[in-house]
TORSE-604608 format. One line per field, with one value per residue (C-alpha): residue number from 1; residue in three letters; x, y, z. Coordinates in Angstrom, 1 decimal, m for minus. Layout:
TORSE-604608
num	c(NUM_...)
residuo	c(ALA_...)
u	c(X_...)
v	c(Y_...)
w	c(Z_...)
end
This chain:
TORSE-604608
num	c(1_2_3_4_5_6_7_8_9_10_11_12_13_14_15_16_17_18_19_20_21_22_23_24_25_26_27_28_29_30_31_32_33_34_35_36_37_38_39_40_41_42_43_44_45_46_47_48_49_50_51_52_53_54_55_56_57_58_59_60_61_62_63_64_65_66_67_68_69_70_71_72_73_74_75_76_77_78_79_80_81_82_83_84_85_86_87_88_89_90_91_92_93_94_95_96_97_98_99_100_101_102_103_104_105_106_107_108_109_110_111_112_113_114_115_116_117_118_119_120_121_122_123_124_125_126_127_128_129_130_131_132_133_134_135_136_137_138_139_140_141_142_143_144_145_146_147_148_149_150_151_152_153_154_155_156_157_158_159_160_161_162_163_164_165_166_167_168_169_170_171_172_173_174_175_176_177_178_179_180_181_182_183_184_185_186_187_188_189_190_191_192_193_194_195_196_197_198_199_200_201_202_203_204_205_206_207_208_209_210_211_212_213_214_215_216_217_218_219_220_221_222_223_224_225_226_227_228_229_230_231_232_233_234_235_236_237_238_239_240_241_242_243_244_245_246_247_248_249_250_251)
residuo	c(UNK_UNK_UNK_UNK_UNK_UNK_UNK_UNK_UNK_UNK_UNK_UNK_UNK_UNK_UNK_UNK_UNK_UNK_UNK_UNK_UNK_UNK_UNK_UNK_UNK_UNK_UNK_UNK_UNK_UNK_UNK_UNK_UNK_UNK_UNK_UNK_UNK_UNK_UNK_UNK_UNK_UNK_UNK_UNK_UNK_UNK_UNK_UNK_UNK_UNK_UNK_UNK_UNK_UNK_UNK_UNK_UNK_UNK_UNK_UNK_UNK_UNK_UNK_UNK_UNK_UNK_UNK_UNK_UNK_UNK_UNK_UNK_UNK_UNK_UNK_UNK_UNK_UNK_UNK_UNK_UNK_UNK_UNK_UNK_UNK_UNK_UNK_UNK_UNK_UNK_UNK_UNK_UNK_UNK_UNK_UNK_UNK_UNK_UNK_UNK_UNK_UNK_UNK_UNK_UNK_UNK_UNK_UNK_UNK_UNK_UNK_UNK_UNK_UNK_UNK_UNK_UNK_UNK_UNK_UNK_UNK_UNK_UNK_UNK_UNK_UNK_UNK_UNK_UNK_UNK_UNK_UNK_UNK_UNK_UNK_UNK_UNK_UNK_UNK_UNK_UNK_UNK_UNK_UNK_UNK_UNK_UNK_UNK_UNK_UNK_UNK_UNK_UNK_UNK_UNK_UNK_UNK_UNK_UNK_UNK_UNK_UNK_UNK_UNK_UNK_UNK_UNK_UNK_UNK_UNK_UNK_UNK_UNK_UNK_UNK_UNK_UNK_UNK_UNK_UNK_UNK_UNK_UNK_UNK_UNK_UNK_UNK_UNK_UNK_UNK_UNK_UNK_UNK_UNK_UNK_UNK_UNK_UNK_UNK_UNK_UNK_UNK_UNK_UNK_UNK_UNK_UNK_UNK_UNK_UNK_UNK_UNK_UNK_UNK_UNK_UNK_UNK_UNK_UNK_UNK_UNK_UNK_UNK_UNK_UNK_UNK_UNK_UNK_UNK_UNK_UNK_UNK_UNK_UNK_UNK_UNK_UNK_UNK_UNK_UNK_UNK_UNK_UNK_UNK_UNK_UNK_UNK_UNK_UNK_UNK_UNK)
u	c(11.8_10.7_13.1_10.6_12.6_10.2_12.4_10.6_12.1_15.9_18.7_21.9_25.4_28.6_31.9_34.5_38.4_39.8_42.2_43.2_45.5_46.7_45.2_46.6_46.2_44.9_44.4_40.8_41.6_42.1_45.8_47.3_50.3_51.8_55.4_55.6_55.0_52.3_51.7_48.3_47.1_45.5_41.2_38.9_35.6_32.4_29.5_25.8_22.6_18.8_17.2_13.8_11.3_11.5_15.5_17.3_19.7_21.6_24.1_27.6_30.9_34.4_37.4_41.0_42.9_46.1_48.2_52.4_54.5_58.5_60.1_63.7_64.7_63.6_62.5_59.4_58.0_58.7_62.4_63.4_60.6_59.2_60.6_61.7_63.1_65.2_67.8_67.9_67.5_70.0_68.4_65.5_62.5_58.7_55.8_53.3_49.8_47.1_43.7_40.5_37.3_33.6_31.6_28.0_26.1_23.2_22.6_20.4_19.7_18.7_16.7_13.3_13.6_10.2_11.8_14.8_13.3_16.5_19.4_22.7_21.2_23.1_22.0_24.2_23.9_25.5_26.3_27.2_28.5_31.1_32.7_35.8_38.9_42.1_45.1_48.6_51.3_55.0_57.8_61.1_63.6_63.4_66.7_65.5_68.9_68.1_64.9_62.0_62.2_58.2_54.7_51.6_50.6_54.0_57.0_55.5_54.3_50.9_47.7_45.9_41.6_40.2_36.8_36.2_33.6_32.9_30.9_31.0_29.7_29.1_26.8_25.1_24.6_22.4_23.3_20.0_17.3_19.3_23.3_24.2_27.8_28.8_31.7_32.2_35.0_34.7_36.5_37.3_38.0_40.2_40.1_43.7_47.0_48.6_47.9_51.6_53.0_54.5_52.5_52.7_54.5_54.6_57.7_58.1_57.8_53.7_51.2_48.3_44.7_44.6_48.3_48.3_44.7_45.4_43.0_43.7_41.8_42.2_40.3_38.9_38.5_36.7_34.2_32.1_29.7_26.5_23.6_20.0_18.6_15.4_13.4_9.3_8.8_8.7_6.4_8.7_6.9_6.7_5.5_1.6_1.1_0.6_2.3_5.0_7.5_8.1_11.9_13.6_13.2_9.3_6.3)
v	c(190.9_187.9_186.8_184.4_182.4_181.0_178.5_178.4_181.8_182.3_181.7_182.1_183.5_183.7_182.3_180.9_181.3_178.9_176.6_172.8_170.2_166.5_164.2_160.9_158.4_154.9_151.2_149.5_148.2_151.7_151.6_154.9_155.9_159.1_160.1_163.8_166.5_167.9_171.9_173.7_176.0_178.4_177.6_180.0_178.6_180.5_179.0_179.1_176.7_176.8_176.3_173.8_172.2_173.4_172.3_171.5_173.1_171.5_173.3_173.3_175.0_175.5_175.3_176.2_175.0_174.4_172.2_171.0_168.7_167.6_165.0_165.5_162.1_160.9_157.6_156.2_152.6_153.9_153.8_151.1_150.9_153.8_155.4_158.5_156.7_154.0_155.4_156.4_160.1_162.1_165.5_166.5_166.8_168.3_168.5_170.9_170.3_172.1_171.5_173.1_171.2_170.6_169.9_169.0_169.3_168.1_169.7_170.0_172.6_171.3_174.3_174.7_177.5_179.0_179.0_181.6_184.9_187.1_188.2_186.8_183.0_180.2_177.3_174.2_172.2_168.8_168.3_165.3_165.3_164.2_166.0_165.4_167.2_168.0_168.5_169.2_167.5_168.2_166.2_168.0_169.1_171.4_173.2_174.7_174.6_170.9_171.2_168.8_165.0_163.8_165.4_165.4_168.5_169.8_170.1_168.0_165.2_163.9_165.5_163.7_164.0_162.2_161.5_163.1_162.4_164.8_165.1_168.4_170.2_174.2_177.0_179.5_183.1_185.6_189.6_190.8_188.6_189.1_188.2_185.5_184.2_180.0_178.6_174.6_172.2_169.0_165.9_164.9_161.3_160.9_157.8_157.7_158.2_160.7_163.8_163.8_163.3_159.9_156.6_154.1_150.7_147.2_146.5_143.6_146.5_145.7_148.4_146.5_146.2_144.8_145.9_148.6_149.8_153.4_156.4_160.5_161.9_165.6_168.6_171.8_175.0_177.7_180.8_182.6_185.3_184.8_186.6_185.4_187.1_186.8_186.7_186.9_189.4_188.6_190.1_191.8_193.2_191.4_188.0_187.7_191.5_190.9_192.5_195.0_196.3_193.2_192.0_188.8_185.4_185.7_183.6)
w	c(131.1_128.5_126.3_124.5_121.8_118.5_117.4_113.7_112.9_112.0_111.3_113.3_112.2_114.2_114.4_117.1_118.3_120.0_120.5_119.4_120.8_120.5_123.1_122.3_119.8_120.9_119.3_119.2_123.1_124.1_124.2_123.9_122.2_122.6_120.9_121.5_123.6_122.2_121.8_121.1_118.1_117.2_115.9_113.6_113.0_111.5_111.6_110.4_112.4_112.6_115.7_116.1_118.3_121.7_122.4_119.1_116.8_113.5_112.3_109.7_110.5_108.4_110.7_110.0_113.0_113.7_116.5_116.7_119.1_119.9_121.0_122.4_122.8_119.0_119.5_117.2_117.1_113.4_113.2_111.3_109.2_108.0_104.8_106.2_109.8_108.5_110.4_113.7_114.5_116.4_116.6_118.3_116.3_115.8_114.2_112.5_111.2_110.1_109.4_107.2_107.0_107.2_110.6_110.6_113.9_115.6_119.1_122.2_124.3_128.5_129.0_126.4_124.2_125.6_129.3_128.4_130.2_131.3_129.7_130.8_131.7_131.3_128.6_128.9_125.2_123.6_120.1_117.7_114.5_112.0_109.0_107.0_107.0_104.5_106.7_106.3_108.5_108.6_110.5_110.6_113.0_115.6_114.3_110.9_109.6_109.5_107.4_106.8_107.3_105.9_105.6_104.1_102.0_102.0_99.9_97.3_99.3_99.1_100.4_103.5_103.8_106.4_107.7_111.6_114.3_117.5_120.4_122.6_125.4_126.1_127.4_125.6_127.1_125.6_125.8_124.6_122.6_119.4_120.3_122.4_123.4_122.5_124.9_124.2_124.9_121.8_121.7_117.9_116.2_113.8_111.3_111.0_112.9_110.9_113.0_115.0_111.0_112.6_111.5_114.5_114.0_115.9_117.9_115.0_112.3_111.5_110.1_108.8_109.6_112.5_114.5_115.0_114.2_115.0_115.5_116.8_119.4_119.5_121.8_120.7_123.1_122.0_122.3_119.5_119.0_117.2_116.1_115.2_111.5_110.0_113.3_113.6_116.0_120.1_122.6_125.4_129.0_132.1_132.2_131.8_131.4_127.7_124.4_124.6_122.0_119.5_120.1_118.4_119.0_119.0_117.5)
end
């Protein structure tokens, strides 16, 4: 059966669950830093596109996710000098952060549009794209008795938005011509090093432009379920045996 896609028609609804998780964070030489155990969280993401051409897609998505670490032995390259770590901490500790933004995507499909003839093929796509994101981040102890050391966006403190660049890889699987399934795996870049709650410090107590120069790397796992509205009509029957019923994703 023909599955003929018309790229010129529709638009495209849907929205993923996943999950998110700390990487690392790293220096401009690629140095990385890593002062917890990190934990992953829980990821809800509509989002609305428009495909074009015979292989391209762009794209915006709202995400609410959500990620946390510990560190039992509670030692920072920040005690000593930040506000909240002038003193050494005896009791193991963790972190919290959420996060709600903007994405913007531009993405590109390996297989043409026109090639898709079966249900239940696979089409491997890359995206790019940036956004920017208001997050909340709380540092506290593990025992709640103990309460809240620092944040961001909690108990008063100041609120955190930051700018975020992505790049990530997935396969799209159609049901019929008018739902299809997204899977992806995205690396994100974070212009700042705030996303373990903990700013990073020089052994000689130095947070400046240049040492350390710190960014956050985090990952995004997820799956989603779309469907393509306001669709021309598309020709279904066996390949070269001419019109059939009209299905989606036609020109």
């Amino acid at each position: 059966m023909v599955l003929a896609q018309a790229p010129a028609s529709g638009i495209i609804i849907g929205g993923n669950i996943g999950t998110s998780k700390v990487l690392t964070e790293i220096t401009p030489d690629f140095h990385s830093i890593n002062e917890f155990e990190h934990h992953p969280g829980m990821l809800f993401e509509p989002e609305i596109g428009k495909l074009f051409g015979n292989h391209f897609e762009a794209g915006t998505s709202f995400t609410v996710s959500s990620f946390s670490g510990k560190n039992d032995d509670t030692q920072f390259s920040a005690t000593g000098y930040h506000a909240a770590m002038k003193d050494l901490l005896d009791e193991p500790v963790k972190y919290n952060t959420s996060l709600m933004g903007q994405k913007f995507y531009f993405g590109y499909y390996f297989r043409s549009f026109s090639k898709i003839d079966k249900p239940y093929m696979v089409e491997p796509f890359v995206r790019l794209g940036g956004g920017y994101f208001y997050y909340t981040s709380e540092f506290s102890y593990q025992d709640p008795e103990l309460g809240t050391i620092f944040g961001k966006g909690v108990q008063g403190y100041t609120d955190l938005t930051t700018g975020i660049l992505f790049t990530a890889a997935g396969i799209k699987m159609y049901l019929n011509p008018s739902l299809f399934i997204n899977s992806s795996v995205s690396l994100n870049y974070v212009h700042y090093d705030f996303l373990d709650a903990v700013h990073n410090y020089t052994p000689d107590g130095y947070r400046d432009s240049s040492t350390p120069d710190v960014r956050g790397l985090y990952t995004d796992i997820k799956i989603g379920i779309f469907y393509q509205i306001n669709r021309k009509g598309t020709k279904s029957g066996r390949a070269g045996t001419g019109p059939g019923v009209y299905l989606p994703f036609s020109k």
